[in-house]
N, C-alpha and C positions, 0 to 999 in steps of 0.2 A: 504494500500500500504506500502509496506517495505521501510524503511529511514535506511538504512543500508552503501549507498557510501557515500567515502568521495567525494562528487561533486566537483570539482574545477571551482572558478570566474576569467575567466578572463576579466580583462579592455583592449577593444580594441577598437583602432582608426576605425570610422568608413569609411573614405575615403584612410585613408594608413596602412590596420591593420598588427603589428609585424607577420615577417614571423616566429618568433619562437615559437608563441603560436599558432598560424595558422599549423603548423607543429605538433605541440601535441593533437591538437586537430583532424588533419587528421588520426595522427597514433591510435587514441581511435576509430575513425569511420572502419578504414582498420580492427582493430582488433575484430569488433563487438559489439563497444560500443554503446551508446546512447550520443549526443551534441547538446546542443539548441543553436541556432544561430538566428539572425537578419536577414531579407530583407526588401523588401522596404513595403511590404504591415505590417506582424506581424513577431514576433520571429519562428521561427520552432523547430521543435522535430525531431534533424533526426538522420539517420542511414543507412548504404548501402542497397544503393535499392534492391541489386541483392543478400543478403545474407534471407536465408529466416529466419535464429533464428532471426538475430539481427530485421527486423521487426516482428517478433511476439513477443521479451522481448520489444519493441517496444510500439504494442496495448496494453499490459498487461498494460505496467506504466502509461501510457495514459488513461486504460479504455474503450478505444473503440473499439465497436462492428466489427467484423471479415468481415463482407459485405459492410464496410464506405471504399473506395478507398482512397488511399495516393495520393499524387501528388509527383511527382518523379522531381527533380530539377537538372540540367546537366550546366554548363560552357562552352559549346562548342556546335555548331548549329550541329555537324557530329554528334553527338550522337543520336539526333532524330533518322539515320538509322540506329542506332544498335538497339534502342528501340522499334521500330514500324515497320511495313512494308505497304505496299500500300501508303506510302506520297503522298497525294493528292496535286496538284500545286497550291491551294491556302492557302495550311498550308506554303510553301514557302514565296509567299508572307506575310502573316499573321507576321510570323516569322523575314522577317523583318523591317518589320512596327514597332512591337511590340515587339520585343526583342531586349534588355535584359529587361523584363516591367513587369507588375501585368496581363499575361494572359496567361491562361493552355489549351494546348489545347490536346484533346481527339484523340485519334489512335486506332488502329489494333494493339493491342500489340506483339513486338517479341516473339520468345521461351526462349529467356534469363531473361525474364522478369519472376520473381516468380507471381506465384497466388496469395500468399495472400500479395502482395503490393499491388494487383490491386482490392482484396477487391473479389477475385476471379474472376471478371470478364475476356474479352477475348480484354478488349481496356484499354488503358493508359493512365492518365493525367501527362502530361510535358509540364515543364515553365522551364526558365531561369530568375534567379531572376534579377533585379537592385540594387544590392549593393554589395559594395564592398569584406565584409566579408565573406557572403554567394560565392561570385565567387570563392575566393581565399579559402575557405575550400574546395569545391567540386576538383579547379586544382588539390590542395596539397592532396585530398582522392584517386584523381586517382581512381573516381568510383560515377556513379550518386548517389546523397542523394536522399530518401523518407521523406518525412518531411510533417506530418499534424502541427497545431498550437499547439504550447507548452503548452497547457493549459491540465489542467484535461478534460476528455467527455463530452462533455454540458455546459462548464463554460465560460463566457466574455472570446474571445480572446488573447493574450499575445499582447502588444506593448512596453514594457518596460520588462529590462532582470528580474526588482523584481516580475514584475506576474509571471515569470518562476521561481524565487528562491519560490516565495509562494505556488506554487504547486507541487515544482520536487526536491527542494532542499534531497541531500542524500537518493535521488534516480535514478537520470542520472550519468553519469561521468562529462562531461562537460558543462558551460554555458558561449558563447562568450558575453560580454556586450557592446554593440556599443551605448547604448543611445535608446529615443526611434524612434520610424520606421517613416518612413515619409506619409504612407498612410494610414494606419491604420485598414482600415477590408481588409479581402483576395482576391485574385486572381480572375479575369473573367474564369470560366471554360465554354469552346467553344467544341460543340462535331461536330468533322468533319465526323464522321464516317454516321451521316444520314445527307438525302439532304433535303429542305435547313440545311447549319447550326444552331448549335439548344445555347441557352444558356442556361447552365444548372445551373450553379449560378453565378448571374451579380455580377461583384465588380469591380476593378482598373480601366479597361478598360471599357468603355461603351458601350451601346448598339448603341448607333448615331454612333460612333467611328468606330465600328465594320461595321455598316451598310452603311458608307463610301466605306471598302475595300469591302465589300462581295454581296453589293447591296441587298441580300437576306439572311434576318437571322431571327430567331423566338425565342423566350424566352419560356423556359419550362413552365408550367403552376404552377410547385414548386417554380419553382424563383419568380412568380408574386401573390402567393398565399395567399388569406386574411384569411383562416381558414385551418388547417389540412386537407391535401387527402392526403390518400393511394398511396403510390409508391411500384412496384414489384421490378424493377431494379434500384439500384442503382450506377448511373455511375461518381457522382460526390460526393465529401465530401459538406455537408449542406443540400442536399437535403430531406433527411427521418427522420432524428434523431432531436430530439430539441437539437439546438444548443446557444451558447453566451448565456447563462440563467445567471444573477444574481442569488444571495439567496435571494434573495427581492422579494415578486409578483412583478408583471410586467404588467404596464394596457398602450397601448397605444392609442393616441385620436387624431383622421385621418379627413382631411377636411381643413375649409378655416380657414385661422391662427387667427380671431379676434373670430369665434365658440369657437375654440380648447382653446384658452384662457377662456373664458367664463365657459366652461365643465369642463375644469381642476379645477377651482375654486370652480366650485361645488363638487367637487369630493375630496378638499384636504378637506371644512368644513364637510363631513360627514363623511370622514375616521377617520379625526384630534379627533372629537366627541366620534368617537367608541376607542380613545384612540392608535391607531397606530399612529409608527412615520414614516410620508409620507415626500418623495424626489420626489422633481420636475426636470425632465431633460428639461429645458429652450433652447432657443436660446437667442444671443445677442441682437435680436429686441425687444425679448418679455420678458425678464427675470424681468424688474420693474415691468409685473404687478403683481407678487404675491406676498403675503405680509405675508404668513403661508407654515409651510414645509419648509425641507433643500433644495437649489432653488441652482441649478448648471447652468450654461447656458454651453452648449456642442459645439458650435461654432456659426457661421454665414449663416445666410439664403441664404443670397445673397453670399456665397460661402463654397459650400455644402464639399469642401475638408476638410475646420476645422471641422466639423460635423464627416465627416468619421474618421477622424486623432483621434477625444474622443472622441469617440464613447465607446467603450470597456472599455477606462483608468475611465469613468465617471461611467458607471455601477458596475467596482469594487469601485471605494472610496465611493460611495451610501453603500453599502456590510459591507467596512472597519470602516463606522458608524453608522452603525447599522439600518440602513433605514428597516424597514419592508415592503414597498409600493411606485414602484415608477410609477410616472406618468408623461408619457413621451409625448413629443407632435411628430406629425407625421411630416413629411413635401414631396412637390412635390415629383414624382416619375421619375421626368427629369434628364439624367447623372447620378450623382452619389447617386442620392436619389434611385433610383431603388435599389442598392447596399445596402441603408442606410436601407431602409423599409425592406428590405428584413431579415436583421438582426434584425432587432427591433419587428418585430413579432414572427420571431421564438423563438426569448428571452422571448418574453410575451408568449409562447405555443399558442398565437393567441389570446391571451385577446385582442380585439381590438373594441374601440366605433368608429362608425364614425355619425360625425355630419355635418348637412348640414343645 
């Protein structure tokens, strides 16, 4: 990848950010540049939705493949009908349950809408982010952003603006830094377009959540999936490509937490033997019992949001010391653990023990 811009950092408040760099950074997006910016889930990589170079200098710096749809991010609930047509009246409701929040939801895309934002297909994922910086670039672009996560292809997510400088530095124009995100893996992507509604990758929003408003809702068999299948269409970003991968192998070990202890232990004495330096991704319950390997604890059992929050930050600083092997423990698949699993396998390509 070419490191040719001079990319510009700016520090910006993340609940009252300068209208003046909010301003410069609009005018890079109107003119067809590329700006990573902050929401509430991860940083994004964006660019006007409706320009088609600027998403395709877009995929190129990114790397990502021509068939992964973008999620298109708007400021304003009337945009949805310029975006889509047939709005079903429960994307209505949805929207405002859920809006301004961590959840995308799938359309009938308009004719304004380019093909290759939408990954070529003929439907659209649109969210309205929570936070502050993300709103006020998109007022001030005067034009929805397309924005997958600021990462390289396949790599740990962005939640802090230096995952963004360590992958894009002098190569995007701009990077807003608010600090980092407060949820930490991406968006619920919700496809309304088949009945019942379908989740095609769980995250912010939950499936209980969802299943509140909708009474009737179904998780794609990719979002719950413990080994690689075959998808033909791809309607959501996460679904077919490995995605959030460390450069570390990746073994995760799924089941009841005193097992999952137990296996792990087994598994750091024969790696440690073969001479690999192995990293534990722990929880706070359980992080004292290991006693070998660089041993991180990623949050709280008994609250799965610090878990989602490092999740991504934790698999890069494994990376940034050089961890060869990490081994990570699984946890429930309730709320926001569906979210959590769902990352943490695709990262391992599906190296997955489960013990019982």
């Amino acid at each position: 990848m070419k490191r040719d811009l001079k990319t510009i950092v700016f520090k910006v408040n993340p609940e009252n950010p300068d209208e003046e760099k909010i301003n410069v950074a609009a005018e890079v997006i109107r003119r067809g540049g590329i700006v990573a910016f902050p929401t509430e889930t991860v940083y994004g990589l964006g660019v006007d939705a409706l320009n088609k170079e600027a998403v395709k200098r877009m995929y190129e710096v990114k790397g990502r493949p021509p068939d992964n749809p973008t999620i298109v991010h708007i400021a304003e609930f009337n945009d949805v009908y310029r975006l889509a047509v047939d709005v079903p009246e429960v994307a209505e409701e949805l929207m405002k349950r859920f809006w301004p929040g961590p959840l995308t939801i799938v359309l009938k895309a308009s004719n304004i809408v380019p093909r290759v934002t939408t990954g070529g297909l003929e439907t659209v994922g649109i969210r309205m982010p929570k936070h502050n910086v993300a709103l006020a670039l998109i007022k001030a672009s005067k034009t929805p952003i397309a924005a997958p996560s600021a990462n390289i292809a396949g790599k740990p997510s962005p939640t802090t603006a230096q995952h963004v400088i360590q992958d894009f530095y002098g190569s995007i124009d701009v990077i807003l830094d608010a600090g980092p995100t407060k949820i930490g893996v991406e968006s619920t992507v919700l496809d309304l377009t088949t009945k019942p509604p379908q989740i095609l990758r769980p995250g912010g929003v939950t499936y209980e959540e969802l299943k509140e408003v909708l009474g009737d809702v179904i998780i794609h068999k990719a979002a719950k999936a413990k080994e690689n299948i075959p998808i033909d269409e791809v309607k959501s970003p996460g679904m077919k490509y490995r995605h959030y991968a460390p450069k570390a192998e990746l073994i995760v070990v799924e089941g009841e937490t005193n097992k999952i202890i137990e296996e792990i232990k087994k598994l750091i004495n024969e790696y440690s033997k073969m001479g690999r330096k192995v990293g534990v991704m722990a929880t706070d319950e359980t992080v004292k019992n290991y006693e070998m390997g660089i041993v991180k604890s990623v949050g709280s059992r008994s609250d799965l949001s610090t878990i989602a929050r490092n999740l991504f930050r934790t698999l890069r600083e494994f990376d940034d010391e050089g961890v060869e092997l990490i081994l990570a423990e699984g946890v429930p698949e309730e709320g926001l653990g569906l979210a959590i699993m769902n990352r943490l396998r695709k990262a391992s390509g599906y190296k997955v023990i489960h013990v019982s």
